[in-house]
DRENVEXPA-234880 format. One record per residue (C-alpha): residue in three letters; x, y, z. Coordinates in steps of 0.05 Angstrom, whole numbers, plus 32768, in hexadecimal, padded with zeros to 4 digits. Layout:
<recs>
ALAXYZ
...
</recs>
This chain:
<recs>
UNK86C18A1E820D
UNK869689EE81E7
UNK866D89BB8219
UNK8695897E8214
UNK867A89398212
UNK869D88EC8225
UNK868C88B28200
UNK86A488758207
UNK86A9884181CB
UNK86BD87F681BE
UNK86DC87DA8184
UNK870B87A38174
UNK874F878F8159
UNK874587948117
UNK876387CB80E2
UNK871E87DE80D0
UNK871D88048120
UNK874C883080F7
UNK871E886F80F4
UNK86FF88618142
UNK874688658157
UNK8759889A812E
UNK872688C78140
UNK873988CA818E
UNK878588CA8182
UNK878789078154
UNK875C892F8168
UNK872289318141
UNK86F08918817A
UNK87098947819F
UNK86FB8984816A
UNK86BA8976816E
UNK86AA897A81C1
UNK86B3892981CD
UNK86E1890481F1
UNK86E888B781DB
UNK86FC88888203
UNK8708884681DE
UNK86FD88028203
UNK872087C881DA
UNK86F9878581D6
UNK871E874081BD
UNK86E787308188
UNK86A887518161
UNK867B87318194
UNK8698874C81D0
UNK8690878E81BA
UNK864D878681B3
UNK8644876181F3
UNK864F87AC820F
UNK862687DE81DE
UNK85FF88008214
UNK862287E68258
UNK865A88058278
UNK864E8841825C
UNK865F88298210
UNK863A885081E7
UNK8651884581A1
UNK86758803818B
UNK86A087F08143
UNK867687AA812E
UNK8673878E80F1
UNK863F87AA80BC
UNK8611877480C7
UNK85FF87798111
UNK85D187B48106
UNK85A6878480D4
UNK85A7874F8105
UNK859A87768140
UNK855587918112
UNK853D874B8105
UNK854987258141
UNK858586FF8122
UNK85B086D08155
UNK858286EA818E
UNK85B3872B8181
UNK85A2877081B1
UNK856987918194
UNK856E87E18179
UNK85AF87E4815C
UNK85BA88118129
UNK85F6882180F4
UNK85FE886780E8
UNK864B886D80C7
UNK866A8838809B
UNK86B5883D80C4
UNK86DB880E8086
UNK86C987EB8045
UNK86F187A48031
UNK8735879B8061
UNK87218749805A
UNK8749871A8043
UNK873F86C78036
UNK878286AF804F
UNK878A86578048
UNK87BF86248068
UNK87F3861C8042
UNK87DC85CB803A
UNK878D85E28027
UNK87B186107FFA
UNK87CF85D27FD5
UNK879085B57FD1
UNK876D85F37FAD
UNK87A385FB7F7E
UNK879B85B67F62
UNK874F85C47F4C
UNK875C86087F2D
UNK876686417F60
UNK8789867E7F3F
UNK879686B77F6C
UNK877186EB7F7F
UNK873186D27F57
UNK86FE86C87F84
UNK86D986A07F53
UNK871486727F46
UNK871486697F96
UNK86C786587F97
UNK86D186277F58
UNK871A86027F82
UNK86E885FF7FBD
UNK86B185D77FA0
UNK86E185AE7F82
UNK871385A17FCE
UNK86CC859A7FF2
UNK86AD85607FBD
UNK86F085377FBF
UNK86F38543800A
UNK86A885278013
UNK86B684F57FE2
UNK86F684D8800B
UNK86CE84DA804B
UNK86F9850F8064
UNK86EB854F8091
UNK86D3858A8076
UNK86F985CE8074
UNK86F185FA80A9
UNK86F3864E80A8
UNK8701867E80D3
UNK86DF86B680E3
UNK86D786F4810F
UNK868586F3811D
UNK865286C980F0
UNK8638870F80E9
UNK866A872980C8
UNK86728748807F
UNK86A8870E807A
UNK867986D88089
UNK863B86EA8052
UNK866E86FA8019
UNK869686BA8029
UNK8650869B8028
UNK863586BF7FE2
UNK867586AA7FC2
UNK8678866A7FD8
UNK863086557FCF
UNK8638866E7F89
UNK866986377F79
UNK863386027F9C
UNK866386037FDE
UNK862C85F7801A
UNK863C8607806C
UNK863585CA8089
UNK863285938052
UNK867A85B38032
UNK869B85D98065
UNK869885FA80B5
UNK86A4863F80BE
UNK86AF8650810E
UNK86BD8692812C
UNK8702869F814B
UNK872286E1816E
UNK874E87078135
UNK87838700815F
UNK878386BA8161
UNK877486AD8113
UNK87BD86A18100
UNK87CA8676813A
UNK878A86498122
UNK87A1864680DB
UNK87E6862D80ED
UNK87D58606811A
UNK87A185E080EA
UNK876785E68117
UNK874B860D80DB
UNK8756860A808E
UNK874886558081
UNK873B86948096
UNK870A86CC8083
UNK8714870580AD
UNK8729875880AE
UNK876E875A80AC
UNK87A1875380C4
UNK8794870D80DA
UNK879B86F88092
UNK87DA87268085
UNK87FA870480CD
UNK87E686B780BD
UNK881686C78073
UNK884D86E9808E
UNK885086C180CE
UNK885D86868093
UNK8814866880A0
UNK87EA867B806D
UNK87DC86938023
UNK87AD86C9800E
UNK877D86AD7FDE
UNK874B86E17FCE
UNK8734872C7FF7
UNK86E987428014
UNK86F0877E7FD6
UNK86F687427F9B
UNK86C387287FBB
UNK868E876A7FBE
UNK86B487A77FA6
UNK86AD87D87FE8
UNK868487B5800D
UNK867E87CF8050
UNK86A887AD808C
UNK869D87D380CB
UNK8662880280DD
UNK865988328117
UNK862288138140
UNK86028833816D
UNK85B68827819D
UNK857D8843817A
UNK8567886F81C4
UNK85B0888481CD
UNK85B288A18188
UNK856A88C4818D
UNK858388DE81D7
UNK85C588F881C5
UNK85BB89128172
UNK85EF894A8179
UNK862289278196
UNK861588F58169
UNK8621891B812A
UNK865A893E8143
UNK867988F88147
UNK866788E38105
UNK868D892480EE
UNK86CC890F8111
UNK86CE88CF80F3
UNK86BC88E580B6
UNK86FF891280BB
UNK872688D280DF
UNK871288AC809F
UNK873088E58074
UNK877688D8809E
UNK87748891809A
UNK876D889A8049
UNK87A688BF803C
UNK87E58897802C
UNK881288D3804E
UNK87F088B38099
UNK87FB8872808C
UNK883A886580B3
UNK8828888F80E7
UNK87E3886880E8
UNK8801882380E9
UNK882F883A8124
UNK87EA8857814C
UNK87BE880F8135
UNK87F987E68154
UNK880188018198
UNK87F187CE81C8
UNK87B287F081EA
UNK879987F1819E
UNK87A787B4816E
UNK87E587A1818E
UNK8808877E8152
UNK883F87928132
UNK883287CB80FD
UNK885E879B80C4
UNK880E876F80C9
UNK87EA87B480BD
UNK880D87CD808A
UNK87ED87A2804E
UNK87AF87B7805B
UNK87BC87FA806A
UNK87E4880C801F
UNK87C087CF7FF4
UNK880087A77FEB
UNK87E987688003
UNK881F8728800D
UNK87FB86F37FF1
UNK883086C78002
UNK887A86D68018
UNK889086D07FDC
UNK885C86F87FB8
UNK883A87427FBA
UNK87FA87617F94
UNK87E787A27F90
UNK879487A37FA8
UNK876E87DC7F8F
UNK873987FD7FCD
UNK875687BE7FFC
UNK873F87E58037
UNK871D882A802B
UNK870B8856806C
UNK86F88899803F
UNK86E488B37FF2
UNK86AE889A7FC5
UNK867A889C8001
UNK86988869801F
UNK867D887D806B
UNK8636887D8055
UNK8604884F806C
UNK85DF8833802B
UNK859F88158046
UNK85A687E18002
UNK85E687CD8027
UNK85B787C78065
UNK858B87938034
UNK85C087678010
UNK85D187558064
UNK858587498065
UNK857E871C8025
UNK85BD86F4803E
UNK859D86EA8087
UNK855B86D68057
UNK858A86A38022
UNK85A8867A8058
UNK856A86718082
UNK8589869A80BA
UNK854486B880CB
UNK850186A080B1
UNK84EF86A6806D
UNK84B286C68077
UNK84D887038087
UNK84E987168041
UNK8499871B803A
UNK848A874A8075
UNK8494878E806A
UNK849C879A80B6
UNK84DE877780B8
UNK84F3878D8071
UNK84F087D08092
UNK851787C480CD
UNK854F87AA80A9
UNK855087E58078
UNK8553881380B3
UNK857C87F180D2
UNK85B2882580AC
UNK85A7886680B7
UNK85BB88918081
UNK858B88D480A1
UNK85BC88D680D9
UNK85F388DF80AD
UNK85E689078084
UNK85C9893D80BA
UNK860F893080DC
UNK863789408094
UNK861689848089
UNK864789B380B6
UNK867D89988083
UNK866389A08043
UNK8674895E802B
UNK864A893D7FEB
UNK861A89068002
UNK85F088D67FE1
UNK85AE88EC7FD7
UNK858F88A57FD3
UNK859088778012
UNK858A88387FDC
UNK85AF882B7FA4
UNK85B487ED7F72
UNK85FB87C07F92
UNK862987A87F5B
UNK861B87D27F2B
UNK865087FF7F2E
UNK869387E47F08
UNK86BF88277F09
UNK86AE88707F2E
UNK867788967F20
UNK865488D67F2E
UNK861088D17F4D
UNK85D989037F6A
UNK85ED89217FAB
UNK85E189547FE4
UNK8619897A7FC1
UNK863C89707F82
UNK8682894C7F77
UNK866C89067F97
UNK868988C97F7F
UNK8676887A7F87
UNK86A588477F81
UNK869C88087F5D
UNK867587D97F82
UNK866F879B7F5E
UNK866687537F75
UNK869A87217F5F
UNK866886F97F35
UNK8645873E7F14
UNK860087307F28
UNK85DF876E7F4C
UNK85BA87717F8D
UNK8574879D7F83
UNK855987B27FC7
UNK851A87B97FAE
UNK850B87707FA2
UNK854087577FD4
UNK855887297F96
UNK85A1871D7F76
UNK858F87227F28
UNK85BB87157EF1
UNK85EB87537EDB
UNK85C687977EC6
</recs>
């Protein structure tokens, strides 16, 4: 019999632990040698409070935390490394039913994430102009995907943290509580906090993480640089089963079954009628209302696991924008280094060979240029991108670190 390996991983309620959970309850860990245990945290940052104690090994964070962990942001752990993108999108902007009110009067139109922006400004100037409190969001980690694309799309509309509006972190579980019970205006989290707060009667979905930045990436694999130097071929065998998990995660014929393994109370514990949205793409944007949302949540397809090192960068350039580290870094090649390899596309692909599947052959690629599928150069023909467009249609070159106008 093949040597068999235990490894023991953290990850949080959130739908985007899909493929983690996946992996060790059917089988594919398990096919290749490993044994994964899975040690549920409440939030983001407890997971990552044990990366490398009690024997946690590998941990679901959000894409961000390796580009933190590189540049010394929020006196984060040091060597962490992404080395499988687990889910793009799954996020969702969900608003009190009152702050709803407000946005509709200036303008919102749903889903436009632009029309949101432009109600925002608009709410936030006639709230500082009354005297009155700003809004406050929700979300799961302020280094989260959720966090720098609620930022980018609201400081495109002139909406400033701190002068316009608070955003505080808040355990998913506890999100729809929050929004109901007005301690917070909004929330912009992974589902299905968003999905709960509107059918619970407490909220509205105003706008998704994918209108936002098409396929952006959610959740990563993280991983400490030494443990994945130490232990490469139990590393890539990993990667492989995930890569398979991600395959049954993406095919609608699981998706019941899936819901039913996400809800079990050692897992997400929530009822499987909060999962659902996310997992087919039929979100309730009220409970009156339904819309159909294109690549909502996307676990497989299109490249969707790999770990673009430009992805790596636009995390950077965000840290960089809002003064989050010093601005000096953008100018020392050093840290612009780190945070590139702070992604680790080499691992992955090494780990993709045994199944012949097509892989980028560039670690860097221009984001938001991308407006429907295309083919592109891989390690084997066939492969696919999907769009990946901001909301506004500017484009994020890693070479310059810059967001120019459209290409």
């Amino acid at each position: 019999m093949p040597e068999r390996h235990s490894v023991k991983a953290g990850f949080s309620p959130t739908v985007d632990c899909a493929v983690l959970i996946v992996a060790a309850e059917k089988g594919f860990a398990a096919d290749e040698g490993i044994e994964l245990e899975l040690v549920r945290k409440q939030s983001a940052r407890g997971v990552l409070s044990v990366l490398g104690e009690d024997g946690v090994q590998i941990a679901h964070l959000p894409a961000p935390v390796p580009v933190g962990s590189a540049v010394g942001l929020h006196d984060m752990p040091a060597n962490i490394i992404g080395v499988f993108t687990l889910s793009l999108g799954g996020s969702a902007t969900t608003v009190s039913p009152g702050f709803y009110d407000e946005l509709y009067r200036e303008g919102l139109k749903l889903p436009d994430p632009a029309a949101f922006g432009r109600a925002m400004a608009r709410v936030c100037a006639a709230r500082r102009a009354a005297g009155e409190n700003p809004p406050v969001f929700a979300v799961e980690d302020i280094a989260s995907t959720s966090f720098y694309a609620l930022r980018y799309l609201l400081g495109s509309c002139g909406v400033l943290l701190g002068r316009d509006m608070e955003i505080v972190e808040a355990l998913p579980k506890a999100m729809p509580g929050l929004l109901e019970s007005g301690d917070v205006d909004a929330l912009c989290s992974a589902e299905p906090a968003g999905s709960a707060a509107v059918l619970g009667g407490a909220g509205r979905i105003v706008t998704t993480g994918a209108l936002i930045w098409h396929n952006a990436p959610e959740k990563i694999l993280a991983v400490k640089r030494d443990w994945a130097d130490a232990n490469a071929s139990l590393l890539e065998g990993l990667l492989r089963a995930l890569y398979r998990a991600g395959e049954w995660c993406a095919n609608p014929a699981n998706i019941e079954e899936l819901a039913g393994i996400l809800a079990a109370p050692h897992y997400m514990n929530v009822s499987g009628e909060f999962l659902l949205p996310a997992l087919t793409g039929y979100i309730s944007t009220s409970q009156k209302d339904m819309q159909r949302f294109q690549e909502f949540f996307v676990t497989s397809a299109k490249a969707a696991n790999f770990p673009w090192q430009s992805q790596a960068l636009w995390f950077f350039s965000q840290m960089l924008r809002w003064g989050e580290i010093p601005a000096g870094c953008r100018f020392d090649a050093a840290v612009v280094e780190a945070a590139r390899n702070a992604y680790r596309p080499d691992i992955f692909r090494k780990a993709m060979k045994p199944l012949f599947v097509p892989v980028p052959g560039a670690n860097l690629k221009l984001e938001g240029t991308l407006r429907e599928p295309v083919h592109v150069g891989a390690s084997r023909t066939g492969l696919v991108l999907g769009p990946d467009c901001f909301f506004d249609g500017r484009v994020f070159d890693p070479e310059t670190l810059d967001m120019d106008d459209e290409i």
